[in-house]
C-alpha positions as CSV (number, residue, x, y, z in Angstrom):
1,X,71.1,22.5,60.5
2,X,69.6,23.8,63.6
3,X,72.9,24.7,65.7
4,X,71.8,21.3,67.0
5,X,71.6,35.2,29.8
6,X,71.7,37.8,29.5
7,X,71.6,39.3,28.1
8,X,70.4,37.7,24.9
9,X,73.4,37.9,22.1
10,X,72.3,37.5,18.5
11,X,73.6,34.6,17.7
12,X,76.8,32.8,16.6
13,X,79.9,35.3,17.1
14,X,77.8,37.8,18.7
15,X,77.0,35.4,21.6
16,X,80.8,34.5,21.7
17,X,81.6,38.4,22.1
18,X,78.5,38.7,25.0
19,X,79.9,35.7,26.7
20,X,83.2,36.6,26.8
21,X,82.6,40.4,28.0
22,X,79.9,39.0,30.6
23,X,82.9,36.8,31.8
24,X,84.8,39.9,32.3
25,X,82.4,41.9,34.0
26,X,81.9,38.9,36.6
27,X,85.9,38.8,37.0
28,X,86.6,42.6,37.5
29,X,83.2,42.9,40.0
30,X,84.3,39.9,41.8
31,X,88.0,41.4,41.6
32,X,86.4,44.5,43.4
33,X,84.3,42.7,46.1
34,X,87.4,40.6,47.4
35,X,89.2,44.0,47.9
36,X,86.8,44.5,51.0
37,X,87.4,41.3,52.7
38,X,91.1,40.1,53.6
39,X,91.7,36.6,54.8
40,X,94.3,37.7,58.1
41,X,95.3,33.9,59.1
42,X,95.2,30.3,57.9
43,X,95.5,27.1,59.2
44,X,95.8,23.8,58.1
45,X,93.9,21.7,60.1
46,X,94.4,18.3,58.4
47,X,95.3,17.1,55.0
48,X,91.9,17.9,53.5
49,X,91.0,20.6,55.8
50,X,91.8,24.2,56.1
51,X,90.8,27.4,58.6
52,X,90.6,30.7,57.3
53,X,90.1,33.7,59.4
54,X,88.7,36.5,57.3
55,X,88.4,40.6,58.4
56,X,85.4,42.2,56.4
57,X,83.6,45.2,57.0
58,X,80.4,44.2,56.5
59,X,80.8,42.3,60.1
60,X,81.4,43.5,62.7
61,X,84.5,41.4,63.6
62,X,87.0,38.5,62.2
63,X,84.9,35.5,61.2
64,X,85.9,31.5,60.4
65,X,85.8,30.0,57.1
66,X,86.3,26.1,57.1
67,X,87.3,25.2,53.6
68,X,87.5,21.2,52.5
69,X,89.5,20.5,49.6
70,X,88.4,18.0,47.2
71,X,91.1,14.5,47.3
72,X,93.4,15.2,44.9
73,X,94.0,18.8,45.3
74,X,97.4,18.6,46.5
75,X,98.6,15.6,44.1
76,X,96.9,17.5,40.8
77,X,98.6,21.3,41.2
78,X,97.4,22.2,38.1
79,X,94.1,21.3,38.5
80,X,91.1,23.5,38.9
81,X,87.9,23.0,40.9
82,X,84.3,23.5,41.1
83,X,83.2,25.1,44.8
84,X,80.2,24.1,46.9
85,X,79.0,26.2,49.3
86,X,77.3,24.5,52.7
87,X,75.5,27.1,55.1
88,X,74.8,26.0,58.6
89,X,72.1,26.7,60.2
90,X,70.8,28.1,63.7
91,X,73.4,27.6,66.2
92,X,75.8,26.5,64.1
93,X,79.0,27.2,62.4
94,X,81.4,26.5,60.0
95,X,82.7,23.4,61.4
96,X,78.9,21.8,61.9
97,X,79.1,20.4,57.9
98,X,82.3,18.0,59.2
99,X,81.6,18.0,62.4
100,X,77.4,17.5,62.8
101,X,77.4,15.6,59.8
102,X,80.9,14.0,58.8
103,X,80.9,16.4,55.6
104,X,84.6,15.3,55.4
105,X,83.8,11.4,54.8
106,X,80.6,12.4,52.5
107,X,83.0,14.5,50.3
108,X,85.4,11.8,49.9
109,X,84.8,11.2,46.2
110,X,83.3,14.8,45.3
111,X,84.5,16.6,42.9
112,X,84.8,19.7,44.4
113,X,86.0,21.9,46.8
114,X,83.6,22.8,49.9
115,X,83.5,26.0,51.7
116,X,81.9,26.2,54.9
117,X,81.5,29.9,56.1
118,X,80.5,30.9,60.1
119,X,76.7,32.4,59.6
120,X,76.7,33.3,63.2
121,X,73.8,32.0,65.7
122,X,70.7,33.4,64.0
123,X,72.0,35.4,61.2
124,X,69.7,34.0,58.5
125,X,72.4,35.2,56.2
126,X,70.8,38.6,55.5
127,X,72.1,42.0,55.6
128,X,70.2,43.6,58.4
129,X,67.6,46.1,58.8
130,X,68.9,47.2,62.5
131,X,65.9,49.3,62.6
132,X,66.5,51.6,59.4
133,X,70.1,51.5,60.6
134,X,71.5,49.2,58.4
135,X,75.0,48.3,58.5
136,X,76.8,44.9,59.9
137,X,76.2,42.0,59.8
138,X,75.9,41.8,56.0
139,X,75.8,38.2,55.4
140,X,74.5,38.5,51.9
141,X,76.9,40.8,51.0
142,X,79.5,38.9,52.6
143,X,79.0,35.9,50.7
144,X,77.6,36.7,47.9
145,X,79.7,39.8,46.9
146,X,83.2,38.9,48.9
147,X,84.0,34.8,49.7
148,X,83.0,34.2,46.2
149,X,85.8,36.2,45.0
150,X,87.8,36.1,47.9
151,X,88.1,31.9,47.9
152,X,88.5,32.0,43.6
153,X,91.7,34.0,44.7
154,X,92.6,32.0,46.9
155,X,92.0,28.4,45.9
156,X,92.3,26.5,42.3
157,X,88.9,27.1,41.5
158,X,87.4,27.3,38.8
159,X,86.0,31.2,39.1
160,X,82.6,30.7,36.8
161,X,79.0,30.4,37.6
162,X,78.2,27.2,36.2
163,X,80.5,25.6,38.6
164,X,79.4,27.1,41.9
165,X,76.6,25.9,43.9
166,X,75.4,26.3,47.2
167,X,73.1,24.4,49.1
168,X,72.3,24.5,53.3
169,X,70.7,22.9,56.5
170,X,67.5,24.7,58.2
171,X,68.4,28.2,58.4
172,X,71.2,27.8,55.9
173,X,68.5,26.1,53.8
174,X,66.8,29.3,53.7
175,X,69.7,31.5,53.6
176,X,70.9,29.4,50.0
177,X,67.6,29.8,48.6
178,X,67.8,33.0,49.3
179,X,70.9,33.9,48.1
180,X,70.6,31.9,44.9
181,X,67.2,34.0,44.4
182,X,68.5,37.5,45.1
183,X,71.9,36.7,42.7
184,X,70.7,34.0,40.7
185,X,73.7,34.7,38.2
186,X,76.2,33.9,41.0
187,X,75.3,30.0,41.3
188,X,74.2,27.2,38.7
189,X,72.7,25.3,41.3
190,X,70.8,25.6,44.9
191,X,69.2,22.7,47.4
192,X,67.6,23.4,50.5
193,X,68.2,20.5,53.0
194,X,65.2,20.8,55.5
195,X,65.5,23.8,55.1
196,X,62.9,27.2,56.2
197,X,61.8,28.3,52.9
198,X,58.5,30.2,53.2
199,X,59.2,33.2,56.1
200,X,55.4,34.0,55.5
201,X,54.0,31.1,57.5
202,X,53.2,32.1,61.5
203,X,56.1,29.8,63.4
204,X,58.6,30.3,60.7
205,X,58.4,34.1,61.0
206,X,58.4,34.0,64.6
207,X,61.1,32.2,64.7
208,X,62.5,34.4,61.8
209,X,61.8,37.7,64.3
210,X,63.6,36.0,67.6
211,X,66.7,35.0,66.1
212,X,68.4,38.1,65.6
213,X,68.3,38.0,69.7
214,X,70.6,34.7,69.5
215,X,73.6,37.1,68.5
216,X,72.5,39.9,71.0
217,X,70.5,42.3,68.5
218,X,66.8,42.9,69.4
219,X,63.7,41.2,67.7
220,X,63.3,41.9,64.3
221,X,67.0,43.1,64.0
222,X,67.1,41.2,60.2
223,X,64.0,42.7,58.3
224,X,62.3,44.7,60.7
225,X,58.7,44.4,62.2
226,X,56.6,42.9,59.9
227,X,53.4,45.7,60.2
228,X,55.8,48.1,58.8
229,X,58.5,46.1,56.6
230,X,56.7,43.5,55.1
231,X,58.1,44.3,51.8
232,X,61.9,43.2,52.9
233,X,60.5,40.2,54.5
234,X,59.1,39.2,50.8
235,X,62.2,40.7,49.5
236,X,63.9,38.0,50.6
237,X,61.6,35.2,50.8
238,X,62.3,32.3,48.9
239,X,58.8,31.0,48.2
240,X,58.1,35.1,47.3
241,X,61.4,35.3,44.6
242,X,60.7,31.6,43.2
243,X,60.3,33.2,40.1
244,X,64.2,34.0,40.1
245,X,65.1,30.4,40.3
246,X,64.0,29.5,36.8
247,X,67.7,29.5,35.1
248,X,68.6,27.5,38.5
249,X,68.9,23.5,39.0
250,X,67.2,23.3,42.2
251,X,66.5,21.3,45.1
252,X,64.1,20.6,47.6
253,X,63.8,18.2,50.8
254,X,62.4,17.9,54.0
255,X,61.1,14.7,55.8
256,X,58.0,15.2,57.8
257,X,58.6,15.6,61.6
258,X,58.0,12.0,62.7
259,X,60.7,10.0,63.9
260,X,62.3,7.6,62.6
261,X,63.9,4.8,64.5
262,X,65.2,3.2,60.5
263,X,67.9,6.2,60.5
264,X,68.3,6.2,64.4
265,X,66.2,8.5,65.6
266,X,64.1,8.0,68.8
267,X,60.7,9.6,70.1
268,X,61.4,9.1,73.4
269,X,65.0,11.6,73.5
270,X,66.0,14.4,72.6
271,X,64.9,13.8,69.1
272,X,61.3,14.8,70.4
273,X,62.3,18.6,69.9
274,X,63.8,18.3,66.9
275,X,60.4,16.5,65.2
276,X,58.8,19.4,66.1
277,X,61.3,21.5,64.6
278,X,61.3,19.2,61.3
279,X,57.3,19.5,61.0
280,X,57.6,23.4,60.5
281,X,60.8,23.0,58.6
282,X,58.2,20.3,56.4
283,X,55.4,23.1,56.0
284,X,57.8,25.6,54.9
285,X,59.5,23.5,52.2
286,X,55.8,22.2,51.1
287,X,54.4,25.8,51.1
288,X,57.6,26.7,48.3
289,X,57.4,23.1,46.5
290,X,53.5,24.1,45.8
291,X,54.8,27.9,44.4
292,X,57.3,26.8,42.2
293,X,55.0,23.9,40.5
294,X,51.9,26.7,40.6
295,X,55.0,28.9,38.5
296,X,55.8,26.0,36.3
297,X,59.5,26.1,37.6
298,X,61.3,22.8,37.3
299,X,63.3,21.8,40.5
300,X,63.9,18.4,42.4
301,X,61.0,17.6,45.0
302,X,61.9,15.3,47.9
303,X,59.7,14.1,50.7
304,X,61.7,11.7,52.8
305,X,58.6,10.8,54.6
306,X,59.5,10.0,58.4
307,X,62.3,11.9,60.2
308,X,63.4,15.0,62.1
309,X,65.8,17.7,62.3
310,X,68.7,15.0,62.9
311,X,72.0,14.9,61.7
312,X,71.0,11.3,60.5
313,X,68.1,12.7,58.5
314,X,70.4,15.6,57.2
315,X,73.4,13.2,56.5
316,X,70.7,10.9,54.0
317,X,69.6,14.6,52.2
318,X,73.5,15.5,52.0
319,X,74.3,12.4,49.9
320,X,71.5,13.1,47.2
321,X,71.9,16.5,47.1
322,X,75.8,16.4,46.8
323,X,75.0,13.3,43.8
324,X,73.0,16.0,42.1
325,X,75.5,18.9,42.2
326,X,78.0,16.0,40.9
327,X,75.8,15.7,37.5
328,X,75.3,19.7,37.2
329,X,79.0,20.5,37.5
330,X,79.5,17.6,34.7
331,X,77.0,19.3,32.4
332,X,76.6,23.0,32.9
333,X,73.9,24.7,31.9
334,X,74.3,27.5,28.9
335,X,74.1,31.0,30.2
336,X,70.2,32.0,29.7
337,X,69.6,34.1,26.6
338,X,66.7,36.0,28.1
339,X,65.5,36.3,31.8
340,X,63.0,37.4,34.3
341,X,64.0,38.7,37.8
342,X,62.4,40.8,40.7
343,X,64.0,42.6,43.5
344,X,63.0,45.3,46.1
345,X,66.7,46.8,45.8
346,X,66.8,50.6,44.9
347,X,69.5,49.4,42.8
348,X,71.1,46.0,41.3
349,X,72.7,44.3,39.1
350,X,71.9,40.9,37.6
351,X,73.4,38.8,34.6
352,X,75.8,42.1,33.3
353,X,72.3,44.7,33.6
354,X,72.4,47.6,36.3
355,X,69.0,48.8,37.7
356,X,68.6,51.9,39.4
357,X,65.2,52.6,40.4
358,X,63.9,56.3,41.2
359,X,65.3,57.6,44.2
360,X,62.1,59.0,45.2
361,X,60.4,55.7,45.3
362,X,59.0,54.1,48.4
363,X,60.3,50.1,48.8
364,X,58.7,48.2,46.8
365,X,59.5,45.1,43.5
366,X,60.7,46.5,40.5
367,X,60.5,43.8,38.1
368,X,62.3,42.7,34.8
369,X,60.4,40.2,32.2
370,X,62.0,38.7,29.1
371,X,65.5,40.9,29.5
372,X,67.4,40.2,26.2
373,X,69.6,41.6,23.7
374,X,66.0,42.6,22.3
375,X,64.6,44.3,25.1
376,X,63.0,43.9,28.3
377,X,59.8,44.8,29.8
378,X,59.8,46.3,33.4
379,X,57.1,46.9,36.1
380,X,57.7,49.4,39.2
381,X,57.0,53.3,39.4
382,X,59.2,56.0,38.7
383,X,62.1,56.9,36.4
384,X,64.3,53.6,36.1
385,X,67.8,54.0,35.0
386,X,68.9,50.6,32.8
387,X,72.4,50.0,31.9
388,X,72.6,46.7,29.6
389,X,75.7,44.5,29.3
390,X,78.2,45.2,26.9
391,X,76.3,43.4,24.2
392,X,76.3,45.9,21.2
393,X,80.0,46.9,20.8
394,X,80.9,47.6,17.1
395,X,76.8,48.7,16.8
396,X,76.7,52.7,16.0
397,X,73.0,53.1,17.5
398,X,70.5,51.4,19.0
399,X,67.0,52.3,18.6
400,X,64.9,51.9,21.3
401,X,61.0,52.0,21.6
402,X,59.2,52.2,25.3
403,X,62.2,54.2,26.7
404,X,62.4,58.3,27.1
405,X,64.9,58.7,24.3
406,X,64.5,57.1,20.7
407,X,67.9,56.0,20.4
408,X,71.4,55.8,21.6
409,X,75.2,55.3,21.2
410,X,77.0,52.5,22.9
411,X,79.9,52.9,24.8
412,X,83.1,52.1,24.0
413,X,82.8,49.0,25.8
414,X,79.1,48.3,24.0
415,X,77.1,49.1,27.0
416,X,73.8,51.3,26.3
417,X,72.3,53.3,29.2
418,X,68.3,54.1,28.8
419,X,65.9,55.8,30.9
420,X,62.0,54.1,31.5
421,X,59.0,56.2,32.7
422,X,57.0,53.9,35.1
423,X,54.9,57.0,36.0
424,X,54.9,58.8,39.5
425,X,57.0,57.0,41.9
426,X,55.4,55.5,44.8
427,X,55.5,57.2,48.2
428,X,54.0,54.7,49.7
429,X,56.0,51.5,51.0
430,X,54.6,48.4,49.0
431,X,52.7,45.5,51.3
432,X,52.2,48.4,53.8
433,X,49.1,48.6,55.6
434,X,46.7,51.3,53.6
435,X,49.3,52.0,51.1
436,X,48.5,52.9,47.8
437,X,50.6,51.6,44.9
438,X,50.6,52.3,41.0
439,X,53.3,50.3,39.4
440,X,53.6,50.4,35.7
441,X,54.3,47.8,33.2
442,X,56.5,48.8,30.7
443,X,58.0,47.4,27.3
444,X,61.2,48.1,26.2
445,X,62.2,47.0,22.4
446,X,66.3,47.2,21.9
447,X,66.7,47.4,17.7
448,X,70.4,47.8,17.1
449,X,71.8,49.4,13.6
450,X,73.5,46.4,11.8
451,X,77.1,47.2,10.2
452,X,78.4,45.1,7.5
453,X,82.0,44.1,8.3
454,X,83.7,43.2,4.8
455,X,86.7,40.3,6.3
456,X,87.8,39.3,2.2
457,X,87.5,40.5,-1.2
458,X,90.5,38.7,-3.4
459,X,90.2,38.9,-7.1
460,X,91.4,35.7,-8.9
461,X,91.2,34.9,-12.6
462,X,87.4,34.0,-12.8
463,X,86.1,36.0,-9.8
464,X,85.7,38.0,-6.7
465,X,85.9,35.9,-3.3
466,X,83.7,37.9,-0.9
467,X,83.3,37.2,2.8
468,X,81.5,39.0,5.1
469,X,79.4,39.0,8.3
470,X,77.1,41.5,10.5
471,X,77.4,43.1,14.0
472,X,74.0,44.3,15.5
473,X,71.7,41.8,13.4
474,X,70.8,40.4,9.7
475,X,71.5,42.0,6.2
476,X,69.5,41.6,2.8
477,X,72.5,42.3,1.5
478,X,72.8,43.5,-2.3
479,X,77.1,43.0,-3.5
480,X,78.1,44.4,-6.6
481,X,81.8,45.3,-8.0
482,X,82.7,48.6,-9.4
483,X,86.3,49.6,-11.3
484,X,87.3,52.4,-12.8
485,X,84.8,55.5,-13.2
486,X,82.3,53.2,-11.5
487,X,82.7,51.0,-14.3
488,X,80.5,47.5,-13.2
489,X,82.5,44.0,-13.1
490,X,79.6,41.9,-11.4
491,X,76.6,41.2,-12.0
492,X,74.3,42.6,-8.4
493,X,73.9,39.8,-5.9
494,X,71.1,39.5,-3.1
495,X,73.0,37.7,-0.3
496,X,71.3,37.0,3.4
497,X,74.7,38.0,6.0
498,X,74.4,37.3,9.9
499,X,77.1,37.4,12.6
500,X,78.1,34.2,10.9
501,X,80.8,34.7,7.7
502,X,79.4,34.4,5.2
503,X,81.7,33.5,1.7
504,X,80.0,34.2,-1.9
505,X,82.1,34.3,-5.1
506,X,81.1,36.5,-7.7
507,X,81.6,35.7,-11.8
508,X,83.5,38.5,-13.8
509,X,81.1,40.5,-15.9
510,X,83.9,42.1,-18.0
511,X,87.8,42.3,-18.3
512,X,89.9,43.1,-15.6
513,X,91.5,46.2,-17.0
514,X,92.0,48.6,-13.8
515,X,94.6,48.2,-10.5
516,X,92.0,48.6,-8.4
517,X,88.6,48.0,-7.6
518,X,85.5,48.4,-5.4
519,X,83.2,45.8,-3.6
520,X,80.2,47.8,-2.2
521,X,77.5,46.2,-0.1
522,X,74.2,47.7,0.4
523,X,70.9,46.7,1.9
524,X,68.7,46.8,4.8
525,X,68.8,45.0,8.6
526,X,65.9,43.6,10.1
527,X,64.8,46.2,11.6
528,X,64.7,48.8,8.3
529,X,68.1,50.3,9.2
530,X,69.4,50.8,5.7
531,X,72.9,49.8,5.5
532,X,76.5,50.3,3.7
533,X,79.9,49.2,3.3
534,X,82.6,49.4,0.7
535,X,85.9,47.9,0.2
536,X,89.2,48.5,-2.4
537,X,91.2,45.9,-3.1
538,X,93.7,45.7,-5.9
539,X,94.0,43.1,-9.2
540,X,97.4,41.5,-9.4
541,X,98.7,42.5,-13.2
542,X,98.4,39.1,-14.1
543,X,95.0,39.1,-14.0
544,X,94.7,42.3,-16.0
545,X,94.3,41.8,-19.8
């Protein structure tokens, strides 16, 4: 609105555990961010409506929050909500969605709560460069890393990915995409309302390098000049991270820059300027619509055809786009089991992994391919630090192949921390004239020790009832029954276990003469690991004879 996976778990219980311990991580991170931003008033402006003023340092003062709550909120106390995030767009604020747009009366019968934050003039809702300075504003980090947590504290929400989303108008447009691109683990689903999606093209970038100016900083304030930065301008381009949005349900629309009396638009007004506006808006969106079907990534295409950067034209995008969102919060998606992501961070963290690149290396993309409970194969340069989610608790070891040790112990909360050697880290800046990269591509292969976990062995008059299951992977599992002196009850039994249980019963080979007895379990897992487990249990006298 121009201010006119994961990790991939094994299977079955295994991907219960993952799930559960990814839940937590996102709970105590978010629990951490919300720590840094404080909400210091509220207001309640009408029955649906209320004002937040929140103190954060990664601004440089107090900024507004407008926050609709879905009908029903008040009458249903111990209901919980999904939360849609709308970002506004140059010259615009938190009040444009019900103000510009009547975002109150559109919501009427969504299903969700809406949270509008202030993005400031010309923020693009990026942490800026300021020169090499860094520092406020942080709008990513602001909305990404602290409303998130700080509005699930606050509000009835319900505090999990698949039932966030976060869509926006123009600049906001860009600023969603972007966000849901740079922390595409944070939101199930993104749409872009006319919004600037490609920063490459000439008049999006320029008008990209003045707006930092709108909010008194000087050009190129966000990313820096583009003959020396390039790389954080692609860092956070849309149509450059497209990639990211795979695991996304996206959505993109524009109309075309030419008016449109049908929706009340005129030529002859002040409409003119905002054709104009729509036309690069429309290049933009069709520059990123083309990348993501040259990638193969699914996502919703819209060309409204005729129609500028109106409220009227924003207001028809809103409805669809909000319809959407409607059917994605009624069906989540699954958590991925495997992922790809790229990111010119020095450090990050995405879907319960932590990257840390070499802190010798220039700016450039470190990439991640096929990130799983398996492995993952990385391309960058340097050494690369790679913490994994907590996926392998209960696992004793966990081999590793394309990493600089051969194996290592989980943590006591089933994280594993591996080094990669991309080679010699760059000391040149990526995309930087006459630089000179070598980035490496590297496989990683995860192969986790399986331990057979023995959950029954009760002895009744005609047999054994065994059941077991696996952490860390499959068993060809060979049972057998000892008593006294290692004297043999059962016949030996081949039996498949996974992280499923597994039940077998096993026929008496002999009497029952001892107290006690023995079930042992031997075998390999599928990665040649050989494996062991034993379990006593004791024989009732009245199955003695």
């Amino acid at each position: 609105m121009s201010r006119s996976a994961p990790s991939r778990p094994f299977a079955g219980r295994r991907r219960a555990v993952v799930a559960v311990a990814l839940a937590l991580w996102a709970v105590c991170t978010a629990t951490a961010h919300a720590a840094d931003a404080q909400i210091v008033s509220e207001r309640r402006v009408s029955a649906r409506v209320v004002e937040l003023q929140v103190s954060t340092p990664a601004l440089a003062a107090p900024t507004r929050v407008t926050v609709d709550l879905p009908a029903g909120y008040d009458a249903q106390p111990d209901r919980r909500w999904p939360v849609t995030y709308f970002l506004a767009g140059t010259m615009n604020n938190d009040r444009a969605f019900n103000d510009i747009v009547g975002g109150l009366k559109l919501t009427e019968g969504y299903p969700s709560i809406v949270v509008s934050p202030d993005g400031d003039n010309g923020s693009y809702w990026s942490d800026w460069y300021n020169g090499g300075a860094f520092g406020a504003p942080k709008f990513e980090t602001y909305v990404s890393d602290q409303l998130i947590a700080l509005i699930d504290r606050r509000f009835r929400t319900i505090a999990d990915r698949s039932q966030r989303v976060i869509a926006g108008v123009s600049m906001g447009g860009y600023g969603a995409v972007m966000l849901a691109a740079r922390h595409p683990d944070r939101y199930a689903a993104v749409a872009s309302i006319s919004g600037v999606v490609d920063n490459s093209l000439v008049p999006t970038g320029a008008v990209l390098s003045i707006s930092s100016t709108f909010d008194g900083g000087p050009v190129d304030a966000i990313y820096g000049p583009r003959a020396t930065q390039e790389i954080r301008w692609r860092g956070h381009n849309p149509t450059d991270l497209a990639g990211n949005l795979r695991d996304l349900d996206l959505q993109v629309r524009t109309a075309d820059g030419l008016p449109n009396p049908g929706i009340g638009e005129q030529l002859l007004s002040a409409d003119t300027v905002s054709c104009v506006v729509e036309a690069g808006v429309y290049a933009a969106s069709v520059s990123f619509h083309r990348t993501l079907v040259s990638a193969g990534i699914p996502h919703a295409w819209k060309d409204y055809g005729s129609g500028c950067h109106t409220p009227e034209n924003f207001q028809r995008q809103i409805v669809d786009v909000l319809r959407q969102f409607q059917t994605v919060l009624a069906h989540p998606r699954p958590v991925p089991a495997s992922f790809s992501y790229s990111s010119i961070e020095p450090d990050f963290d995405i879907w319960g992994w932590h990257v840390a690149a070499d802190r010798r290396r220039a700016a450039e993309f470190l990439r991640l391919d096929d990130a799983g409970a398996s492995g993952l194969t990385l391309t960058g340069s340097g050494l690369t630090t790679v913490t994994s989610p907590p996926s392998f608790a209960g696992v004793p070891r966990v081999d590793l192949a394309g990493a600089t040790a051969g194996s290592v112990v989980p943590d006591p909360a089933g994280r594993i921390r591996f080094v990669v050697d991309l080679g010699p880290p760059d000391a040149a800046q990526q995309l930087t004239p006459g630089a000179t990269t070598r980035r490496v591509r590297r496989a990683v292969s995860l192969r986790p020790q399986a331990v057979v976990v023995i959950t029954r062995s009760r002895p009744t008059r005609g047999h054994l009832r065994v059941c077991a299951h696996t952490v860390g992977g499959t068993v060809a599992a060979r049972l057998a029954v000892t008593g006294a002196r290692r004297r043999v009850l059962t016949r030996g039994r081949v039996v498949p276990l996974g992280p499923e249980a597994t039940c077998r019963s096993l026929r008496w080979t002999r009497r029952l003469r001892d107290a006690r007895g023995t079930l042992r379990v031997t075998g390999t897992d599928g990665v040649g690991h050989p494996v062991a487990a034993r379990r006593t249990f004791r024989v009732p006298a009245a199955l003695r004879r």
